[in-house]
C-alpha positions in Angstrom: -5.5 -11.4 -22.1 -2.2 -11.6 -20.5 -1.0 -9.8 -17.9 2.8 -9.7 -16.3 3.6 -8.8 -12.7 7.5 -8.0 -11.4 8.1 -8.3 -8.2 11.0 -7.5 -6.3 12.9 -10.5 -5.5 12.4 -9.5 -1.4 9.1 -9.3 -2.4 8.5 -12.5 -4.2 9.8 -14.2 -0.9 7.0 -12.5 1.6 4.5 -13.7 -1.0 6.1 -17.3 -0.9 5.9 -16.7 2.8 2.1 -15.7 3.0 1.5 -18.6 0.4 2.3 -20.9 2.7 -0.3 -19.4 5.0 -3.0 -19.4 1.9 -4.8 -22.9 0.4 -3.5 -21.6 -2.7 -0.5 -23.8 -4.7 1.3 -21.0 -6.3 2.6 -17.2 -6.0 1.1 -16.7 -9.6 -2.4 -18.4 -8.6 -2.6 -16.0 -5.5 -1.8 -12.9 -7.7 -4.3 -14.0 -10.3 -6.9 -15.0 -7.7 -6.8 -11.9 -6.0 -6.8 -9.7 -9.8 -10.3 -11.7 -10.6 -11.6 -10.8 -7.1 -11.0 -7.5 -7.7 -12.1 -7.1 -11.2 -15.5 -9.0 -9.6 -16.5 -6.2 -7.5 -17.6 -8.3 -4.8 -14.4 -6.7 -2.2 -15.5 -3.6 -0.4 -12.6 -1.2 -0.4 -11.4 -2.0 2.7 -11.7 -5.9 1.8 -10.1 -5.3 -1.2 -8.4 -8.2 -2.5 -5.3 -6.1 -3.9 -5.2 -4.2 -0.7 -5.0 -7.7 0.9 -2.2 -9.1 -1.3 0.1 -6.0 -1.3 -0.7 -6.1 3.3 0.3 -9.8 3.2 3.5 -9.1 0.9 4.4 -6.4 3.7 3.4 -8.7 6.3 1.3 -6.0 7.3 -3.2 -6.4 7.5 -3.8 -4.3 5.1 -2.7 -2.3 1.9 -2.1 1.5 1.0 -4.1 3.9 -1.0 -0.8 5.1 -2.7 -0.4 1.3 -3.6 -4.2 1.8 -4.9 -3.4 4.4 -7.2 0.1 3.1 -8.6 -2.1 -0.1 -9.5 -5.8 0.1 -10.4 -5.4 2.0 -13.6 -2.7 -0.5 -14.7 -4.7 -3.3 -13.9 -8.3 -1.8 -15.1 -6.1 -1.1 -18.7 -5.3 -4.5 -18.4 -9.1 -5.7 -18.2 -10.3 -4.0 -20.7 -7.3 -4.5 -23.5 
């Protein structure tokens, strides 16, 4: 399974930011790290690792439902192709 992310270049550079903050070696390893958590079900929904991703893209603590709905059907698709 493959799955493709774009990201705004503005966007790609708060995530290079927040890398830097993370253990992680990689923009790609964070996203993908934080797609398995989710598909895991071990993140409550308000320690919901996409929530967390998209917060630390915005600088920001935590995500956006709106954010939510835009993405878990895409990703869920994604899971299950």
């Amino acid at each position: 399974m493959s799955t493709v992310i774009t990201l705004h270049p503005d966007v790609l550079q708060k995530a290079e930011q927040a890398l830097a903050l993370t253990p992680l070696d990689s923009v790609e390893k964070l996203i993908a790290f934080s797609i398995e958590e989710k598909r895991s079900g071990e993140a409550s929904a308000q320690e919901d690792a996409i929530y967390r991703v998209r917060g630390m893209l915005k600088g920001k603590q935590g995500g956006t439902a709106l954010f939510m709905r835009d993405k878990q059907d895409e990703i869920e698709q994604e899971y299950r192709s």
